[in-house]
C-alpha positions as a LaTeX table, in Angstrom:
\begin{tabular}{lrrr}
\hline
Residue & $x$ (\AA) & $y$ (\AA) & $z$ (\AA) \\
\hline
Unk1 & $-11.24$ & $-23.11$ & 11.86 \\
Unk2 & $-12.29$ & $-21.32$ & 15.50 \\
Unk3 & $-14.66$ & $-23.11$ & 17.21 \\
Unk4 & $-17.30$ & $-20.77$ & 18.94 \\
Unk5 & $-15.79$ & $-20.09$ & 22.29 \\
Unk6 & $-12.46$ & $-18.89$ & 20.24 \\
Unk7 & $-14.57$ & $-16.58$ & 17.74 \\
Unk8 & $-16.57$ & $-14.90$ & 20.48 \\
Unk9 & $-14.08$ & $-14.28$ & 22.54 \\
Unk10 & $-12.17$ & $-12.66$ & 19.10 \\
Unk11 & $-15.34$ & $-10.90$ & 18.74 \\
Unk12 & $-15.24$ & $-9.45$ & 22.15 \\
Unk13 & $-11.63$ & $-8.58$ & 21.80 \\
Unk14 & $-11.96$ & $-6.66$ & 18.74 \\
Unk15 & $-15.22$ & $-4.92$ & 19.77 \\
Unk16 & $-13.72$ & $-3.78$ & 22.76 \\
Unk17 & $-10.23$ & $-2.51$ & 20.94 \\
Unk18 & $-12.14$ & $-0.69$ & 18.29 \\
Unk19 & $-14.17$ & 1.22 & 21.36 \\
Unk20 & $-11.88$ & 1.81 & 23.66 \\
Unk21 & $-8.38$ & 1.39 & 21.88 \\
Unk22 & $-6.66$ & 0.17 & 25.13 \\
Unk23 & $-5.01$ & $-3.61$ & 24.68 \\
Unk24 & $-7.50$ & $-6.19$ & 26.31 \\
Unk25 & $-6.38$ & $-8.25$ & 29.13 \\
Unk26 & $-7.87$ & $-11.66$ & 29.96 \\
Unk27 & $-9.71$ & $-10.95$ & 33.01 \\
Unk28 & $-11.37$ & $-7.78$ & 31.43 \\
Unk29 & $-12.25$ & $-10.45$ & 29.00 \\
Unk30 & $-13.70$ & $-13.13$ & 31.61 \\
Unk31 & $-16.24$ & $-10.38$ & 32.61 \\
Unk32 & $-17.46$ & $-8.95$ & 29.59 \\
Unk33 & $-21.45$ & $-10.04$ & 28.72 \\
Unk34 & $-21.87$ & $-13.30$ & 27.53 \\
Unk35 & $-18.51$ & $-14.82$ & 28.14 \\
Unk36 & $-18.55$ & $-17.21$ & 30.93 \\
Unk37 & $-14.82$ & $-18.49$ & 30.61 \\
Unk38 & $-12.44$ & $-18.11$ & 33.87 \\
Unk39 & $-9.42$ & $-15.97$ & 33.14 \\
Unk40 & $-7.31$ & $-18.70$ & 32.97 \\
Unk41 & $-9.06$ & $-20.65$ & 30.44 \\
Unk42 & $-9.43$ & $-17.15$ & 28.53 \\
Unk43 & $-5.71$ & $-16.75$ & 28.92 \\
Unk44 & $-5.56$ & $-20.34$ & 26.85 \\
Unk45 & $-7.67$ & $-19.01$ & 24.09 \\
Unk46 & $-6.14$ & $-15.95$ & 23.78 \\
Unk47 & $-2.59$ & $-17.94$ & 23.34 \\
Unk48 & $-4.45$ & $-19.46$ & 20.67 \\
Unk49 & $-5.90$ & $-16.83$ & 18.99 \\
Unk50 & $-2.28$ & $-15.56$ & 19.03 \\
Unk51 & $-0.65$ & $-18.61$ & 17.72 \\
Unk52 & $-2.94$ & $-18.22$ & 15.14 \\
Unk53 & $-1.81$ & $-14.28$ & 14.02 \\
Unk54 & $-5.18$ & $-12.92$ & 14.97 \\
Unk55 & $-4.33$ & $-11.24$ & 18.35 \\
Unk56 & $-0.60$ & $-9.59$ & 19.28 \\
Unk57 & 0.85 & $-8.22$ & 22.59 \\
Unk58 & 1.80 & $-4.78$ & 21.71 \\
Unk59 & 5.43 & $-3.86$ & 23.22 \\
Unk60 & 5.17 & $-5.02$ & 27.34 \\
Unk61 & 1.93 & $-4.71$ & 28.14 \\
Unk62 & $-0.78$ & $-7.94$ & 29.34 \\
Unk63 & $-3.33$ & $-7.17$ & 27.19 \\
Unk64 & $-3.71$ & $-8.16$ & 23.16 \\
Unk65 & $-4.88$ & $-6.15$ & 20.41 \\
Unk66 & $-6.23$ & $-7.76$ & 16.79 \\
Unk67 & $-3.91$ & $-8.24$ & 13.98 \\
Unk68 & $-4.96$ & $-7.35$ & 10.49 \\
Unk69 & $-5.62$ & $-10.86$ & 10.06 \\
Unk70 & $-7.50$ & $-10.81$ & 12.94 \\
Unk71 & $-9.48$ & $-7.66$ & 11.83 \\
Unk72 & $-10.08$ & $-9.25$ & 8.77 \\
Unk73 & $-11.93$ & $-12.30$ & 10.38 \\
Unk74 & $-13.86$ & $-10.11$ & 11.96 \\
Unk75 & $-15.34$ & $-8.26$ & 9.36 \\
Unk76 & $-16.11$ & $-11.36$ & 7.06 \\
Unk77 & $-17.44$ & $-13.19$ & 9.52 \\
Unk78 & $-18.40$ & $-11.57$ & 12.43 \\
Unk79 & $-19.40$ & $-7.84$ & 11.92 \\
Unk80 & $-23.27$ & $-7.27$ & 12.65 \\
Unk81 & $-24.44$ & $-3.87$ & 11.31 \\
Unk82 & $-27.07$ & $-1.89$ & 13.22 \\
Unk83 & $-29.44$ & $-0.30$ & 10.77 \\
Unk84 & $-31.37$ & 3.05 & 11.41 \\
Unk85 & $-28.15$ & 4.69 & 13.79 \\
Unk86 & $-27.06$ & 7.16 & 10.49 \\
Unk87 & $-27.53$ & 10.66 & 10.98 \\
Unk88 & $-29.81$ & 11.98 & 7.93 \\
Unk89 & $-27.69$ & 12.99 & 5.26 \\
Unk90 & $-28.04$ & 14.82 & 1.55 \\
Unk91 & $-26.20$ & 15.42 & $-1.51$ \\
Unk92 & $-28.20$ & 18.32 & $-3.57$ \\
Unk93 & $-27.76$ & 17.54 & $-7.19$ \\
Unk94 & $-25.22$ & 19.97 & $-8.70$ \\
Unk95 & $-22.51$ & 20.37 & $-11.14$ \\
Unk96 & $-20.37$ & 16.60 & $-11.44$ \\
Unk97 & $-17.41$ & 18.28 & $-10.05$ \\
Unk98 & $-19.07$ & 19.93 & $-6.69$ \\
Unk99 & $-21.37$ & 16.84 & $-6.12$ \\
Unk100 & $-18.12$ & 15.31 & $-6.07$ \\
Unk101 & $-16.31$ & 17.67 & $-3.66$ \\
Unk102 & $-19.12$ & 17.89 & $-1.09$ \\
Unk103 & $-19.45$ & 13.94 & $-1.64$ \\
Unk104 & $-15.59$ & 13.77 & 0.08 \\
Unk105 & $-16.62$ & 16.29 & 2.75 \\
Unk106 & $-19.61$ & 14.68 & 3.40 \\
Unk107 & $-17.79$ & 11.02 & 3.93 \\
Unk108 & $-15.00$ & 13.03 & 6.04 \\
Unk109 & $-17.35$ & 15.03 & 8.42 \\
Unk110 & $-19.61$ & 11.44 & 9.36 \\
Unk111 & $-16.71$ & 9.41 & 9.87 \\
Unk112 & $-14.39$ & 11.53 & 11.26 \\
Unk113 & $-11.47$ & 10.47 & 8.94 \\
Unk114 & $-10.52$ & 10.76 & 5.17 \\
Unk115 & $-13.06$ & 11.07 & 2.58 \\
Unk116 & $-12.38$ & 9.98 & $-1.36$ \\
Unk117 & $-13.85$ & 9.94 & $-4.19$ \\
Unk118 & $-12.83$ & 9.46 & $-7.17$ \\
Unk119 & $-14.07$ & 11.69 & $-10.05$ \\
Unk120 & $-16.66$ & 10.01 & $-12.45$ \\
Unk121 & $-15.60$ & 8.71 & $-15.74$ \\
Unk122 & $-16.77$ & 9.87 & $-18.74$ \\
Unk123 & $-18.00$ & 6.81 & $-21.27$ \\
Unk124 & $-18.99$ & 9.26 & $-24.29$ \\
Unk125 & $-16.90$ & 11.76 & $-26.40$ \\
Unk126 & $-19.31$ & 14.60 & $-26.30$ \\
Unk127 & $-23.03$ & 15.31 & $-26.02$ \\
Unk128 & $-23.16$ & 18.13 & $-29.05$ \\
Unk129 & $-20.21$ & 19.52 & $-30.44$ \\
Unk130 & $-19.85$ & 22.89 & $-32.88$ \\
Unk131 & $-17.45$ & 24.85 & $-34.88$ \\
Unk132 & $-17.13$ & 29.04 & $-34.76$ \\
Unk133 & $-14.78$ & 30.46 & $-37.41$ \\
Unk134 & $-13.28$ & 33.03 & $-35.59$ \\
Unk135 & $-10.59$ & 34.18 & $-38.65$ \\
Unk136 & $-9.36$ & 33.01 & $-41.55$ \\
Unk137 & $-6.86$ & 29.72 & $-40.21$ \\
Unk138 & $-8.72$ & 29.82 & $-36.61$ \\
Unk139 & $-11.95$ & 28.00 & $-35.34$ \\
Unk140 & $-13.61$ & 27.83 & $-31.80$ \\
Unk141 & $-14.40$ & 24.13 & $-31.23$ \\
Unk142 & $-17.26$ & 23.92 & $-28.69$ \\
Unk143 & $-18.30$ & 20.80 & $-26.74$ \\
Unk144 & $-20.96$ & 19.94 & $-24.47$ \\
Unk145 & $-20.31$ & 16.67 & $-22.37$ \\
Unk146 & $-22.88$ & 13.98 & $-21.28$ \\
Unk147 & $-22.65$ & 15.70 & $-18.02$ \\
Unk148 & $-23.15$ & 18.91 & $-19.13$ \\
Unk149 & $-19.45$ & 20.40 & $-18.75$ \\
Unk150 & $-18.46$ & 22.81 & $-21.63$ \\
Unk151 & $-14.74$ & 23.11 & $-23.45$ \\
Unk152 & $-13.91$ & 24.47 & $-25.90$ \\
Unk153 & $-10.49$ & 25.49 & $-27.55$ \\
Unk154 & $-9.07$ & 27.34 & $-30.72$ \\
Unk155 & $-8.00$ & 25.01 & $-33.48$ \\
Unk156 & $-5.62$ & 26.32 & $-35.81$ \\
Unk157 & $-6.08$ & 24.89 & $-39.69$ \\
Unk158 & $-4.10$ & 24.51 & $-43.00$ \\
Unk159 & $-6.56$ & 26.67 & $-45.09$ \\
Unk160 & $-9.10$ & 28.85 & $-44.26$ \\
Unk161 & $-12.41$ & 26.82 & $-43.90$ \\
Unk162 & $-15.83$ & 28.62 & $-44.47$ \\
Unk163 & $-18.51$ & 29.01 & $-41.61$ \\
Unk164 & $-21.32$ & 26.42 & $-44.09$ \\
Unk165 & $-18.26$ & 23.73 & $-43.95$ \\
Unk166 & $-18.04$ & 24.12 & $-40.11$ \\
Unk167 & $-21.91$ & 23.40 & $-39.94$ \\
Unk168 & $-21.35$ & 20.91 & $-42.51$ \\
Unk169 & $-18.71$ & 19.00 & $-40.02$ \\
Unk170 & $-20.82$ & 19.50 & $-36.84$ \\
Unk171 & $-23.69$ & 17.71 & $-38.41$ \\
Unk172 & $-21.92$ & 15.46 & $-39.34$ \\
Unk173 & $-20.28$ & 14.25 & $-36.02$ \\
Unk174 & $-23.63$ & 15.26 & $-33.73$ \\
Unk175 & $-25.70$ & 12.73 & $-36.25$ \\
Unk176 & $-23.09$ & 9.92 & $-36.32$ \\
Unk177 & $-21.04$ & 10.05 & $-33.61$ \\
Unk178 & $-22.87$ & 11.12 & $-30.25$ \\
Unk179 & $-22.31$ & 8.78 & $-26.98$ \\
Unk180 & $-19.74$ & 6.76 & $-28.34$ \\
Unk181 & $-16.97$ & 5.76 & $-26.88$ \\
Unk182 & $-13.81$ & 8.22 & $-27.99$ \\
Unk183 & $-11.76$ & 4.81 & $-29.54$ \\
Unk184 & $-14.69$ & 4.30 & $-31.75$ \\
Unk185 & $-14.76$ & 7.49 & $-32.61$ \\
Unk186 & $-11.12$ & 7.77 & $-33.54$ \\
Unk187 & $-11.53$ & 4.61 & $-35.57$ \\
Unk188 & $-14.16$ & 4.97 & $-37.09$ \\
Unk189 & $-13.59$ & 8.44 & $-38.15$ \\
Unk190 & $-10.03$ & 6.99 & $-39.58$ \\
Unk191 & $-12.35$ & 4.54 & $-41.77$ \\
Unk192 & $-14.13$ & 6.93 & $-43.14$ \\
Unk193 & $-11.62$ & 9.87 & $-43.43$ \\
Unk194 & $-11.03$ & 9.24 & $-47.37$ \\
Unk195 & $-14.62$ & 9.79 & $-47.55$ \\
Unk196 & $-14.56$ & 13.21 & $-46.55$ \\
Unk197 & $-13.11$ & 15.76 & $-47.90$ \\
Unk198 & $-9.44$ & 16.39 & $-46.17$ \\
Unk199 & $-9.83$ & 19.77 & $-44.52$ \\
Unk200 & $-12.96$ & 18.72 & $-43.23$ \\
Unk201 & $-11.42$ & 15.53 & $-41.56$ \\
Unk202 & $-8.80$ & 16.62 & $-39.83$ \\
Unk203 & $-10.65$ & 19.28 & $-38.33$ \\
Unk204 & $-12.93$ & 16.28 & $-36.83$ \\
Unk205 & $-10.26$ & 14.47 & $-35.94$ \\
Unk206 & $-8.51$ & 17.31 & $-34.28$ \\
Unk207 & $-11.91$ & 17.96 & $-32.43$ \\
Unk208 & $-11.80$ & 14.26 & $-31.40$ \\
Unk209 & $-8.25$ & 14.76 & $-30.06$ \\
Unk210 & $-9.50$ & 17.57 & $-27.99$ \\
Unk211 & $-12.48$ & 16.04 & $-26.84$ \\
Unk212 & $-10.34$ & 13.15 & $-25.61$ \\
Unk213 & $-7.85$ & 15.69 & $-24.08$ \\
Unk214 & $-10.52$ & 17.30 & $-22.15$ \\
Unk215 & $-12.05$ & 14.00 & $-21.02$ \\
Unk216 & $-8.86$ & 13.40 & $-19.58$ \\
Unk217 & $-8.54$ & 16.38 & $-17.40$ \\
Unk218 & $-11.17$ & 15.70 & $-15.66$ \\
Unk219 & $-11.23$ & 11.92 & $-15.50$ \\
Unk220 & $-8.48$ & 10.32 & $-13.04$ \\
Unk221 & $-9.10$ & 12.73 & $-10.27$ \\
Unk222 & $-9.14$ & 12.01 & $-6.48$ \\
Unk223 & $-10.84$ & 14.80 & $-4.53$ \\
Unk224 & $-9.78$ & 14.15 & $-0.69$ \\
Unk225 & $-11.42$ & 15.85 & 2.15 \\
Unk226 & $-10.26$ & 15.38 & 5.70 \\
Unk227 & $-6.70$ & 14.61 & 6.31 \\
Unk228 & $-6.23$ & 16.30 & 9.22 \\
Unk229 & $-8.90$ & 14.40 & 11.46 \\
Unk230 & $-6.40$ & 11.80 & 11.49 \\
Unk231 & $-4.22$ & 14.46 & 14.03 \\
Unk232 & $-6.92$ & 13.80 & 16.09 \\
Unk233 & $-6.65$ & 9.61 & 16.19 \\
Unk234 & $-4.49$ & 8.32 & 19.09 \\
Unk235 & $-3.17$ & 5.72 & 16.68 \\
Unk236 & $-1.34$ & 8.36 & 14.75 \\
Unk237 & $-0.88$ & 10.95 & 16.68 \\
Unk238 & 1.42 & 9.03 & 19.26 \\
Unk239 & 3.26 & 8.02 & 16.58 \\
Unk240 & 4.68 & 10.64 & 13.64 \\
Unk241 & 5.99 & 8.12 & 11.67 \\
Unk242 & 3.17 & 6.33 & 10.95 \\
Unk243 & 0.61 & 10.02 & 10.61 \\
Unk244 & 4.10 & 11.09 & 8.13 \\
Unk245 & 3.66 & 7.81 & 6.20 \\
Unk246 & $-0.55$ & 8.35 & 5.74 \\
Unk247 & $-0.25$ & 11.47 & 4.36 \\
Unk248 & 2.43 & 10.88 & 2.09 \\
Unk249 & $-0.28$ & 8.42 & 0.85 \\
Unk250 & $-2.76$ & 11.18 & 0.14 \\
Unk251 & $-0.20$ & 13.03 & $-1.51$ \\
Unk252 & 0.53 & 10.45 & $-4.05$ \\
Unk253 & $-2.73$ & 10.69 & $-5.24$ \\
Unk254 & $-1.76$ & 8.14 & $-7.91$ \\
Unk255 & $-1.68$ & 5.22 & $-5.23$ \\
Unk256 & $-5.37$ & 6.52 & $-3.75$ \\
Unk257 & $-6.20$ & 5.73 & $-7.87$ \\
Unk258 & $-5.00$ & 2.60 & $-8.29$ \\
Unk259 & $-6.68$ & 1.43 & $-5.14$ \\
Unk260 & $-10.31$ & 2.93 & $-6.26$ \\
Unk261 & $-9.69$ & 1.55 & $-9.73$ \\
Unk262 & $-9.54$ & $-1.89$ & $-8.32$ \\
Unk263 & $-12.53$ & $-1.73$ & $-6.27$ \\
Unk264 & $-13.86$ & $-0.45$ & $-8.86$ \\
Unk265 & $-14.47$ & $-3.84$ & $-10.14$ \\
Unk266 & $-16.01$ & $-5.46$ & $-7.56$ \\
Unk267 & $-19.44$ & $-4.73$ & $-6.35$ \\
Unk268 & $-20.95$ & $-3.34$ & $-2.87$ \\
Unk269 & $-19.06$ & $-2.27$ & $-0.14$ \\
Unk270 & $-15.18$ & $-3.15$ & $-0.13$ \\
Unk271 & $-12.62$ & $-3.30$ & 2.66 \\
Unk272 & $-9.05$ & $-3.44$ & 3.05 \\
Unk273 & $-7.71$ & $-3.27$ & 6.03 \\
Unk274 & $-3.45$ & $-3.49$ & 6.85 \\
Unk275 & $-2.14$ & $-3.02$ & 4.06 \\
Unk276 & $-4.09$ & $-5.76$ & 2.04 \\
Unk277 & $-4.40$ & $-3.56$ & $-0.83$ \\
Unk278 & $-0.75$ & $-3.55$ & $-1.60$ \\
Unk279 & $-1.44$ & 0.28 & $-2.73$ \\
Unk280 & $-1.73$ & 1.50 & 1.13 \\
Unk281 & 0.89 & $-0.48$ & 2.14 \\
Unk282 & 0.69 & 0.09 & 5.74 \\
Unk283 & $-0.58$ & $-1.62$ & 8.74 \\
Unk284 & $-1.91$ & 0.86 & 10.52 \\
Unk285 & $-4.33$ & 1.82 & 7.57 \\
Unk286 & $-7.96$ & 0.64 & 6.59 \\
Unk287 & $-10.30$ & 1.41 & 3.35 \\
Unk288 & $-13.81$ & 1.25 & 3.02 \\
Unk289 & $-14.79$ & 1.33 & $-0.34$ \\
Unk290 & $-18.18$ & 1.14 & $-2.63$ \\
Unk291 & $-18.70$ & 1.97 & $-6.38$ \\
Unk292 & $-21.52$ & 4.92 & $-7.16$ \\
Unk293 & $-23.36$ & 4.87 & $-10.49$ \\
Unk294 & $-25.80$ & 7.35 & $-12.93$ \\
Unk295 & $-28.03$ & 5.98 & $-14.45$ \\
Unk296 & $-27.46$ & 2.52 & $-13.37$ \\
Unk297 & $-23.98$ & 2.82 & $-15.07$ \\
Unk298 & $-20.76$ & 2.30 & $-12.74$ \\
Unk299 & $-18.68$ & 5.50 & $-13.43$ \\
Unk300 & $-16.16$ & 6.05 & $-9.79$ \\
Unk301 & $-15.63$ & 4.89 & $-6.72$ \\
Unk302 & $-15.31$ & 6.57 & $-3.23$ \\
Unk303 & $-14.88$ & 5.88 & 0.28 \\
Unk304 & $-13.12$ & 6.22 & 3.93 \\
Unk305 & $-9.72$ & 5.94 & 4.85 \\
Unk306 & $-8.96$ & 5.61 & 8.48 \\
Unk307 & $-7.08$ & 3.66 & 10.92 \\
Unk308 & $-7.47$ & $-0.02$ & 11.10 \\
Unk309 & $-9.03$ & 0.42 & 14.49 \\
Unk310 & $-12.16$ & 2.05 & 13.05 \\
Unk311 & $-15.52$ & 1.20 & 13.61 \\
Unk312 & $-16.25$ & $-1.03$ & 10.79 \\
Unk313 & $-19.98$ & $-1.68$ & 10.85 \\
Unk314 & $-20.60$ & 2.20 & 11.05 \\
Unk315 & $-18.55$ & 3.04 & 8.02 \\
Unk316 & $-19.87$ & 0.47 & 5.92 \\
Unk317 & $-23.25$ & 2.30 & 6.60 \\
Unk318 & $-21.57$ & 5.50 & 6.34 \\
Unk319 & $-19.78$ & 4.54 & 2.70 \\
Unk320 & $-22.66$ & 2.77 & 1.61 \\
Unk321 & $-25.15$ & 5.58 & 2.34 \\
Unk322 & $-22.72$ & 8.42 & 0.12 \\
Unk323 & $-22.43$ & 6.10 & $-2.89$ \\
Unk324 & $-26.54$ & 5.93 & $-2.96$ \\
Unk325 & $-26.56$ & 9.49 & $-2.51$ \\
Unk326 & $-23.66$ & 10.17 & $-5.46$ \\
Unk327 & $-25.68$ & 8.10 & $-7.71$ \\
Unk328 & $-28.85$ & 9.92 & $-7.10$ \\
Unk329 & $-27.09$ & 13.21 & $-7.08$ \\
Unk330 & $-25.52$ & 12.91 & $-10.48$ \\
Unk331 & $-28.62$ & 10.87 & $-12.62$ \\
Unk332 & $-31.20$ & 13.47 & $-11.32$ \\
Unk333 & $-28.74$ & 16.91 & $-11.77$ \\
\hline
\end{tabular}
């Protein structure tokens, strides 16, 4: 454990960094507000800060800069947040898909780095559903999502089925089946299949098939807004290794859904920062993470990616803020 002198002078050190992102010496240190230390008794803490793996000395120079462990301490235990410093913000409530998109400009253009959100999950197999013979062997499946989306697709049958059957099997599955989950549709429409009569069956369970299909398509998406404010950080832009290593992260979109998956299951706002994540393996990396909702129901997950020298405190407000405004977006469209 740090005693106090050693976690305000961490503090300090990381404060400074994030501001001015120049390595901090021990005499700039000594004369910073609130630290009455000499340099040389600074210099002793600092060796111990170091010994510890919170602080480095990047390369030659005097000065340390925080570790991700050290960044790490900081934000559990020493991070104050300043309320009331946001800029007023707004999400109008729209279509899923565009709430969405603006959601990832809207994190990108306050925090000046990456914005993403993960597209909301759908919990229920369709809202209404109908079937349109179109000819004899072909029939227009219609369905209306919880969200309001629409799909529909041509399914192509074994024997001509009349337009009263059609009705007959659209009752059926808008009475019985309407906000469940598609696996309890599938199973229970597999209990009661013998039931039915067989034409009529496998056209539901067809319809099922596409419902789930469609779900699909538009579940597991990352929308990312953004990318190239990161040209502008002097952490990456110095370096082309490290800015060709982010964006091959935001390329594999797969790794950005893995990550939002798992904070997915954690509540409020989430950081990892250095490569704790395991799926942004990279030091120079941070995420700052929080779950949105409708109607009180946890359905994605967005936030900011950014260097690990990034003002914490403001994109925990800034993260924070979008996932209320998401929420309130999508139950009120």
């Amino acid at each position: 454990m740090l005693d106090d002198r050693a976690k305000l002078l961490l503090k300090t050190l990381v404060e400074r960094y994030i501001a001015d992102g120049q390595p901090v010496g021990s005499r700039t240190l000594s004369k910073a507000n609130g630290i009455e230390l000499s340099p040389a008794t600074v210099r002793n803490v600092m060796a111990d800060l170091e010994e510890l793996g919170l602080i480095v000395s990047p390369h030659t120079s005097a000065g340390r800069i925080p570790t991700a462990k050290g960044y790490r301490l900081f934000v559990d235990t020493m991070l104050t947040i300043n309320r009331g410093e946001m800029p007023t913000a707004s999400l109008a409530p729209e279509q899923p898909q565009r709430v969405i998109a603006n959601a990832a400009s809207l994190l990108s253009n306050l925090s000046q780095f990456v914005g993403v959100v993960m597209s909301p999950r759908r919990g229920s197999v369709f809202h209404h559903i109908e079937f349109l013979r179109l000819s004899d062997r072909r029939v227009l499946v219609i369905i209306v999502s919880p969200d309001g989306d629409v799909q529909n697709r041509v399914i192509f049958t074994d024997t001509d089925v009349a337009q009263s059957q059609l009705i007959e099997a659209s009752n059926y599955l808008n009475t019985h089946f309407v906000g469940m989950a598609i696996d309890e549709v599938r199973h229970r429409l597999q209990m009661e299949v013998e039931t039915l009569r067989g034409e009529i069956a496998s056209l539901m369970q067809a319809a099922v098939q596409f419902s789930s299909e469609a779900m699909r398509s538009n579940e597991d998406e990352v929308v990312i807004s953004g990318e190239r404010n990161l040209l502008s950080v002097s952490d990456f832009s110095s370096d082309m290794g490290q800015l060709r290593r982010a964006f091959d992260v935001f390329e594999q979109k797969t790794q950005l859904m893995r990550l939002l998956d798992m904070s997915n299951q954690a509540e409020g706002v989430r950081i990892y920062i250095g490569g704790e994540s395991q799926i942004v393996p990279f030091e120079e990396l941070s995420v700052v993470s929080a779950n949105y909702e409708v109607d009180g129901q946890v359905v994605g997950t967005l936030g900011v990616i950014g260097p690990t020298r990034m003002p914490y405190d403001r994109m925990i407000q800034i993260v924070d803020i979008t996932a209320k405004l998401v929420s309130n977006a999508l139950s009120h469209k």
